[in-house]
C-alpha positions as a Markdown table, in Angstrom:
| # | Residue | x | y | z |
|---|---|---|---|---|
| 1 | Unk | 159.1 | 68.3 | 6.3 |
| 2 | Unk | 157.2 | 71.4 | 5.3 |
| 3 | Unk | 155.0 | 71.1 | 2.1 |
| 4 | Unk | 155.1 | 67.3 | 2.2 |
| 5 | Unk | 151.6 | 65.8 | 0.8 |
| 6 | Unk | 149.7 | 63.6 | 3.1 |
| 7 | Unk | 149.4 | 60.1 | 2.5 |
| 8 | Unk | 145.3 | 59.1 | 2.6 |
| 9 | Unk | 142.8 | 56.8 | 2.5 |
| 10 | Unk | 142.8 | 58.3 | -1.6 |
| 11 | Unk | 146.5 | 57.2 | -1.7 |
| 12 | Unk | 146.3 | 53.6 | -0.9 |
| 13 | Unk | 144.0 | 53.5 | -4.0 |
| 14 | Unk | 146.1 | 55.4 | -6.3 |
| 15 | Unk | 148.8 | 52.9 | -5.3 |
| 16 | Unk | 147.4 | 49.8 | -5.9 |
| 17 | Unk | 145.8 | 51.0 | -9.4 |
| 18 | Unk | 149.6 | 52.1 | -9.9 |
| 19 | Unk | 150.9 | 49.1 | -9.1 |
| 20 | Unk | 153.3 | 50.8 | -6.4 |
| 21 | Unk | 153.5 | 48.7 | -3.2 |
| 22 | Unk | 152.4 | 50.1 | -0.2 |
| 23 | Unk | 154.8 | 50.5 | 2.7 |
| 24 | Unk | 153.5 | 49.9 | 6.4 |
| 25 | Unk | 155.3 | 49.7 | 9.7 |
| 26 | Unk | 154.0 | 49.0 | 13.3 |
| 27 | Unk | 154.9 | 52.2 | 15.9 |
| 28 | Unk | 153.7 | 53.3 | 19.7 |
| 29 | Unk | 155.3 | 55.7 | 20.6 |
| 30 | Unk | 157.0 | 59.9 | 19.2 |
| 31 | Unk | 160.1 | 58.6 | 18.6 |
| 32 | Unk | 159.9 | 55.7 | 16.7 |
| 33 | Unk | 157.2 | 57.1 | 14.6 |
| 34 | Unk | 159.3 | 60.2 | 13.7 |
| 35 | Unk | 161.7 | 58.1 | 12.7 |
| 36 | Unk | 159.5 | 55.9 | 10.4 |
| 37 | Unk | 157.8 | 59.3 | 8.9 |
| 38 | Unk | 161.0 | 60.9 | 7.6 |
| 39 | Unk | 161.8 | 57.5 | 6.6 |
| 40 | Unk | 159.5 | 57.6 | 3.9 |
| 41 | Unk | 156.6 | 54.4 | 5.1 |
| 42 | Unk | 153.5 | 55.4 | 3.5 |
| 43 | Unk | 151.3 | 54.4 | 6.7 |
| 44 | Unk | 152.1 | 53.3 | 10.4 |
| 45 | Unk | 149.7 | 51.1 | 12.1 |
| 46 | Unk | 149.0 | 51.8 | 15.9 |
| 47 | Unk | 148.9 | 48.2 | 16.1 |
| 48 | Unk | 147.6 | 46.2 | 19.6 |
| 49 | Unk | 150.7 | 44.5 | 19.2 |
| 50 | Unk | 151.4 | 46.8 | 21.8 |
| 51 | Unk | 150.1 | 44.1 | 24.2 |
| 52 | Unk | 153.1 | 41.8 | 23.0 |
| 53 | Unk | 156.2 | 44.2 | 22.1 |
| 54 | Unk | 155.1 | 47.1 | 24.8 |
| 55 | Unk | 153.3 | 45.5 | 27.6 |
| 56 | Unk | 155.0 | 42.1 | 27.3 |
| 57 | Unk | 151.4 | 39.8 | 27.1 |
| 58 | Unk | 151.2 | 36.8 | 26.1 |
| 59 | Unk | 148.7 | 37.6 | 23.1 |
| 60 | Unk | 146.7 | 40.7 | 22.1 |
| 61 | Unk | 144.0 | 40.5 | 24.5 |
| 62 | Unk | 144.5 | 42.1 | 27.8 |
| 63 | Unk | 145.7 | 45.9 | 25.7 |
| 64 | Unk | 142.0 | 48.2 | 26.2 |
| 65 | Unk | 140.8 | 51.2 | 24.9 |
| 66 | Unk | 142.7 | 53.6 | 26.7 |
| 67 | Unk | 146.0 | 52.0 | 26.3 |
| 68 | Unk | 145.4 | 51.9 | 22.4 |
| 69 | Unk | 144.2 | 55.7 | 22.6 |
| 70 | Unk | 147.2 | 56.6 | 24.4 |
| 71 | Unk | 150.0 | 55.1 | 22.3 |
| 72 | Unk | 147.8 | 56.4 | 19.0 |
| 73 | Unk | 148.5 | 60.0 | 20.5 |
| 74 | Unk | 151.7 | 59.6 | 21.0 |
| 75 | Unk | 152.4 | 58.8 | 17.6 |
| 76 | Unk | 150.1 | 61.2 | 15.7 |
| 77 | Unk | 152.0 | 64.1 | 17.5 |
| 78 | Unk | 155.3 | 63.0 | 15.3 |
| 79 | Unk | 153.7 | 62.0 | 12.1 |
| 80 | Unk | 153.7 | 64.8 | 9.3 |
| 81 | Unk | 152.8 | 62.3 | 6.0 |
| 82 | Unk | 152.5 | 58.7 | 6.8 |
| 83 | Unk | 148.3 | 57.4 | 7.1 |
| 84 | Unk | 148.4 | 56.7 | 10.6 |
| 85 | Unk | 146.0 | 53.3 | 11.6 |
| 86 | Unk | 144.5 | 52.5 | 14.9 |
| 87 | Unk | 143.5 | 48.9 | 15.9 |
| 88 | Unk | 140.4 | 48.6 | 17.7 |
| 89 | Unk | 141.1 | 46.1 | 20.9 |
| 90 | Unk | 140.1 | 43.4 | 21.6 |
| 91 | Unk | 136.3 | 43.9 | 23.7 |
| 92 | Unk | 136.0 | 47.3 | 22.0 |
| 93 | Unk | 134.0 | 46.8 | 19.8 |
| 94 | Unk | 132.7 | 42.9 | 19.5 |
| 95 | Unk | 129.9 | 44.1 | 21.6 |
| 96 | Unk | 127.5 | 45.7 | 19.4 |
| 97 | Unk | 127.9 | 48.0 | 16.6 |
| 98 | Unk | 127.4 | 51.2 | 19.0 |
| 99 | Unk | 130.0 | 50.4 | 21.2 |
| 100 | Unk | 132.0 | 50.0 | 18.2 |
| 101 | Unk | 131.2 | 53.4 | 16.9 |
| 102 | Unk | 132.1 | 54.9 | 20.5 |
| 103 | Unk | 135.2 | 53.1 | 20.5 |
| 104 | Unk | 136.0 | 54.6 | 16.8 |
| 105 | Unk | 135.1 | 58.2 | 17.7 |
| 106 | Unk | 137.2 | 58.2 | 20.6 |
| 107 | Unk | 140.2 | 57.2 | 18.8 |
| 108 | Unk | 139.3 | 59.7 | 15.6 |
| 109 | Unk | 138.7 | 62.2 | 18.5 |
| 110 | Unk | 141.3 | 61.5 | 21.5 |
| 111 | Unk | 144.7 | 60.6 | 19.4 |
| 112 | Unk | 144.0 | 62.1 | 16.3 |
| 113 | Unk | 144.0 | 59.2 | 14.0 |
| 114 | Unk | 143.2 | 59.0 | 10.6 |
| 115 | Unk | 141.2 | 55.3 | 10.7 |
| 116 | Unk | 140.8 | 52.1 | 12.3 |
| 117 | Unk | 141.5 | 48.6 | 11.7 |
| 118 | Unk | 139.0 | 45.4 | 12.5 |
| 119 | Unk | 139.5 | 41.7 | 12.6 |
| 120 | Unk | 137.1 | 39.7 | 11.3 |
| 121 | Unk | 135.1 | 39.0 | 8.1 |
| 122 | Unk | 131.4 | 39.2 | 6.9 |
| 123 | Unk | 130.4 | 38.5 | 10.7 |
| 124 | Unk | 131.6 | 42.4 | 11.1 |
| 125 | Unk | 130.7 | 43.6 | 8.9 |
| 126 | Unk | 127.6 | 45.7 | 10.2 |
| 127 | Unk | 129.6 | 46.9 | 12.6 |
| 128 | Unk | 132.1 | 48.2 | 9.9 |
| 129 | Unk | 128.9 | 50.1 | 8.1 |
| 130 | Unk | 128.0 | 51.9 | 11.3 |
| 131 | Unk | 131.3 | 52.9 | 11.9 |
| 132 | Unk | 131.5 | 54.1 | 7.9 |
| 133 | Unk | 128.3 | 55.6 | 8.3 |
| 134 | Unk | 129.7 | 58.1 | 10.4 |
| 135 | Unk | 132.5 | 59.1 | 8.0 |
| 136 | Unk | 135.6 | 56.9 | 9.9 |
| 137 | Unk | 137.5 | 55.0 | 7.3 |
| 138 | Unk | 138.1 | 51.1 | 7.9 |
| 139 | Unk | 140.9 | 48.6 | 7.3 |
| 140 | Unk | 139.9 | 45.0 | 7.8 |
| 141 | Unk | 141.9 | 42.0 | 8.8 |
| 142 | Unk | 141.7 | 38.5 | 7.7 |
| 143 | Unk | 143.5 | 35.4 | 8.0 |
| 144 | Unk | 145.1 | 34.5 | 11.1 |
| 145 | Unk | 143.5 | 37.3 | 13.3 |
| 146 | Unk | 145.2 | 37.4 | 16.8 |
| 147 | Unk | 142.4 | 38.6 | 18.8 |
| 148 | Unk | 141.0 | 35.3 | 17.9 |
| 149 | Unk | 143.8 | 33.2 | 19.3 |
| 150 | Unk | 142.0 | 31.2 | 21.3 |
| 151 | Unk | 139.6 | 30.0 | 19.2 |
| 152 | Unk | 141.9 | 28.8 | 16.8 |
| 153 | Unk | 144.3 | 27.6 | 19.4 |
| 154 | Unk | 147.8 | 28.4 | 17.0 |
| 155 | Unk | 149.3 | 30.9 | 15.6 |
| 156 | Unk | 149.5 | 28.2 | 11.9 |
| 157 | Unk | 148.8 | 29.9 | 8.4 |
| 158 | Unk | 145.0 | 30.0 | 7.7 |
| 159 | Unk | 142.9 | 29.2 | 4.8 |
| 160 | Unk | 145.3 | 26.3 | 3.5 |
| 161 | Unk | 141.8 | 24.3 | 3.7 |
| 162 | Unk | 139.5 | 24.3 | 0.7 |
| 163 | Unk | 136.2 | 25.3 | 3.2 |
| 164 | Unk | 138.1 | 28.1 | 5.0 |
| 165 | Unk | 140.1 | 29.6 | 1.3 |
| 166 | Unk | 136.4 | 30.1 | -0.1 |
| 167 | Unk | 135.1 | 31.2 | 3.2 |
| 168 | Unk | 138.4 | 34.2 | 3.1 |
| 169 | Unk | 137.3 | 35.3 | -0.3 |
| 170 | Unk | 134.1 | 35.7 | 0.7 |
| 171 | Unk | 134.7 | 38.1 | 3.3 |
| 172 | Unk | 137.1 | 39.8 | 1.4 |
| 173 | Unk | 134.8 | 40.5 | -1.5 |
| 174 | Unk | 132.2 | 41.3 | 1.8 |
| 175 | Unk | 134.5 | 43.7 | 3.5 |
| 176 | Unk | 135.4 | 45.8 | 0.1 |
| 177 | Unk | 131.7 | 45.6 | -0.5 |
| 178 | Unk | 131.0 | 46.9 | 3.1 |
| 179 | Unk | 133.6 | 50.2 | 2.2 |
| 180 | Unk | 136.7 | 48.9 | 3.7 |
| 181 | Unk | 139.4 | 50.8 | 2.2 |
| 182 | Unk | 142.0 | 47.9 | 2.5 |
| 183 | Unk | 142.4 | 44.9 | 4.1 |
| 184 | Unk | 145.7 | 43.2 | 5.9 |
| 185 | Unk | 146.3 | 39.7 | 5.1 |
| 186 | Unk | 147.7 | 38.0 | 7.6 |
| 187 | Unk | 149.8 | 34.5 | 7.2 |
| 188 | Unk | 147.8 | 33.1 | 4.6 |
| 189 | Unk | 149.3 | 30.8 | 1.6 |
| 190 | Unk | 150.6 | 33.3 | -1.0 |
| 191 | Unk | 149.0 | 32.2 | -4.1 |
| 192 | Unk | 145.8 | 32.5 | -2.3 |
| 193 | Unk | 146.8 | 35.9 | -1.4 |
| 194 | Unk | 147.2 | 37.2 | -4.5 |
| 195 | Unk | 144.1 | 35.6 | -5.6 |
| 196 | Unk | 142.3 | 37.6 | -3.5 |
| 197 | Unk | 144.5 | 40.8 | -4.3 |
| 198 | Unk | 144.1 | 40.5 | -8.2 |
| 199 | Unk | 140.1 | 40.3 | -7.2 |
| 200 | Unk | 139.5 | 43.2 | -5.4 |
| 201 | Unk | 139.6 | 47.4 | -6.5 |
| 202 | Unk | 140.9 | 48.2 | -3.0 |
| 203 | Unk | 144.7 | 47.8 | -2.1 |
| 204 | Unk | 145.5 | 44.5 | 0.7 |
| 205 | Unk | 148.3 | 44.3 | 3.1 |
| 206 | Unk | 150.1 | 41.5 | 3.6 |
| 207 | Unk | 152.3 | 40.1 | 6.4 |
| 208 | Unk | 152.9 | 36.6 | 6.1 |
| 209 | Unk | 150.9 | 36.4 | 2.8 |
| 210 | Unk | 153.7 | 36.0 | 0.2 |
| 211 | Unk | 155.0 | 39.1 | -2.6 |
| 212 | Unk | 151.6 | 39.1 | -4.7 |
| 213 | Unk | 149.7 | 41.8 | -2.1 |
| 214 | Unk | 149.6 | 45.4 | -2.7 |
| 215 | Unk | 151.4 | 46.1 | -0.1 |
| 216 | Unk | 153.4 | 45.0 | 3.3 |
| 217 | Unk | 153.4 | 45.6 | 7.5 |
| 218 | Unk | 155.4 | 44.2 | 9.6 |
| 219 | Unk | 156.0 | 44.8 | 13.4 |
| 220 | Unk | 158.7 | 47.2 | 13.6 |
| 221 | Unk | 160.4 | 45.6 | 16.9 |
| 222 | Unk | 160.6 | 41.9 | 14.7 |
| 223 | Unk | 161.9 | 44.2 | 11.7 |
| 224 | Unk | 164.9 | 46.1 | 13.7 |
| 225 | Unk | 165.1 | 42.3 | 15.6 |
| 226 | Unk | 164.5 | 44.1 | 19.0 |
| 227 | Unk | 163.2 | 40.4 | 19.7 |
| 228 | Unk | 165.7 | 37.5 | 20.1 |
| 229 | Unk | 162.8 | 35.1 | 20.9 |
| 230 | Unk | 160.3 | 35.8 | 18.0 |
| 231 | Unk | 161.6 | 34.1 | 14.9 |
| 232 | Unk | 158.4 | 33.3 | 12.3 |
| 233 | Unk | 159.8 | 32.8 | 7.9 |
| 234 | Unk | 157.6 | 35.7 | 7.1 |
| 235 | Unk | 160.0 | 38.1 | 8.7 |
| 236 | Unk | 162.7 | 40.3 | 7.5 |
| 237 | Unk | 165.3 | 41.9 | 10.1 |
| 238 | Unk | 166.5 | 44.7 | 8.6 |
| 239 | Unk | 169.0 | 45.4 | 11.8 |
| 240 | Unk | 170.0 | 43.4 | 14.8 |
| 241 | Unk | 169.2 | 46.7 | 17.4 |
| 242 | Unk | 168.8 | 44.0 | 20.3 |
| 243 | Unk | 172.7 | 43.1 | 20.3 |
| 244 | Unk | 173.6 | 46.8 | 19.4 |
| 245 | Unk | 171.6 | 48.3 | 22.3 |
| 246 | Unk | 173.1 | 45.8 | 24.9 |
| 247 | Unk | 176.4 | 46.2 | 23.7 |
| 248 | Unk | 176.3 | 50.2 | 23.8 |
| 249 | Unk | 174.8 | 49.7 | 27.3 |
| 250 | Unk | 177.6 | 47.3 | 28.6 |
| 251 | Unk | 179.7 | 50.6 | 27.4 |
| 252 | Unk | 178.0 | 52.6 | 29.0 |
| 253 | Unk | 178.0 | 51.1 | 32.2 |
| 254 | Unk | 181.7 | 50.0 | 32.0 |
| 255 | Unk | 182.3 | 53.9 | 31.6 |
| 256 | Unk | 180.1 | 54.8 | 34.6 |
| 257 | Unk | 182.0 | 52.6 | 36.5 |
| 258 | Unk | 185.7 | 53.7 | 35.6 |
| 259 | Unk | 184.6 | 57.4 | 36.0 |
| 260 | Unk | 185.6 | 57.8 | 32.2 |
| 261 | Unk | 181.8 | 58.9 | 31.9 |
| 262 | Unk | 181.1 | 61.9 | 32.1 |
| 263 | Unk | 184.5 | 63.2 | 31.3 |
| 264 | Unk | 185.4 | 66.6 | 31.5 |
| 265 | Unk | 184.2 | 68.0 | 28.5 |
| 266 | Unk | 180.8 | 66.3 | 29.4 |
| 267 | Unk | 180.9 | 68.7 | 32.3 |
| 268 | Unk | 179.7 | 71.8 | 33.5 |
């Protein structure tokens, strides 16, 4: 992929005032993220859905630093275009605005990254101006935010409420004023989503927010259906890897079995 141009913080901008949607998929690890590069997806989030799809957690919670750092490395070694985006975890940075920082640097250090994503709206938003202070772009994250499970207590659409629609615009006219330069939407109603889109100069994300956002993410495993218990309306398989994987392996081990595997060609 020699002499292919970057995709930056600049970019998302020049998409949205474009009008060309932005293309975002989850990855953790070289592989996948090699794949998703040469594919052509303008950014890949390092998402702490790692803690679901990787680790197999209940929710988002129990992924830390280190584990986030780790899978952000992994991926930054096979990405040669795509803006590559770094959740902060949960307890990395709710603490106070210099732990956040730390937390930020280590990831812009450590794996490489090219920014950071935090949930949360105008409550965060110093912490979001220290961290921009020292020169580390910012995605937010409104909506349904995960690392908040438990205080909302389901994983329902958001803001379909009067109080908490107003309260959603507010922070997302908070965290573009802050120096976010986008900001995922997450499973909120879609007219309200493109409210807020049509409203703001930077580009928002939206997964489970309708067609009207600037652009879309999804979890790569849900997208390639690597999950045959996770079924939410908001997404798309584009492939069905779960049934092709176990039947290739059932092949596979059939083979083994009947010595036809490795054959004699296979050999040295």
């Amino acid at each position: 992929m020699e002499g292919v141009r970057r995709v930056t913080t600049q970019t998302f901008r020049q998409l949205k005032d474009a009008s060309i949607p932005i293309a975002m998929l989850t990855a953790y690890d070289y592989t996948m993220a090699r794949i998703l590069d040469r594919a052509g997806v303008d950014a890949i989030l390092v998402g702490d859905s790692a803690s679901n799809v990787v680790a197999g957690h209940e929710t988002t919670l129990p992924i830390t630093l280190e584990h986030m750092i780790y899978h952000a490395q992994c991926v930054v070694r096979a990405v040669k275009r795509a803006l590559v985006i770094v959740d902060l975890p949960f307890g990395a940075y709710q603490g106070n605005s210099k732990e956040a920082l730390i937390s930020s640097i280590r990831v812009m250090k450590e794996a490489g990254a090219h920014a950071v994503k935090i949930e949360g709206g105008t409550a965060v938003v110093p912490t979001m101006e220290r961290i921009l202070q020292a020169g580390i772009p910012v995605m937010g994250h409104l909506g349904l935010t995960p690392q908040s499970i438990y205080r909302f207590g389901t994983y329902k659409v958001r803001a379909r409420e009067p109080e908490e629609a107003d309260q959603l615009r507010q922070d997302a006219l908070a965290l573009e004023k802050a120096g976010c330069f986008a900001i995922v939407l997450e499973k909120i109603p879609a007219k309200l989503a493109g409210e807020i889109s049509a409203s703001l100069s930077i580009p928002t994300i939206g997964i489970g927010a309708g067609n009207a956002c600037d652009g879309q993410i999804l979890v790569i495993n849900d997208a390639l259906g690597l999950n045959d218990d996770f079924h939410p309306r908001f997404v798309r398989r584009y492939a069905n890897l779960i049934d092709s994987i176990s039947d290739s392996v059932k092949n596979y081990v059939e083979d083994v079995r009947s010595h036809s595997f490795p054959s004699s060609e296979e050999s040295y």
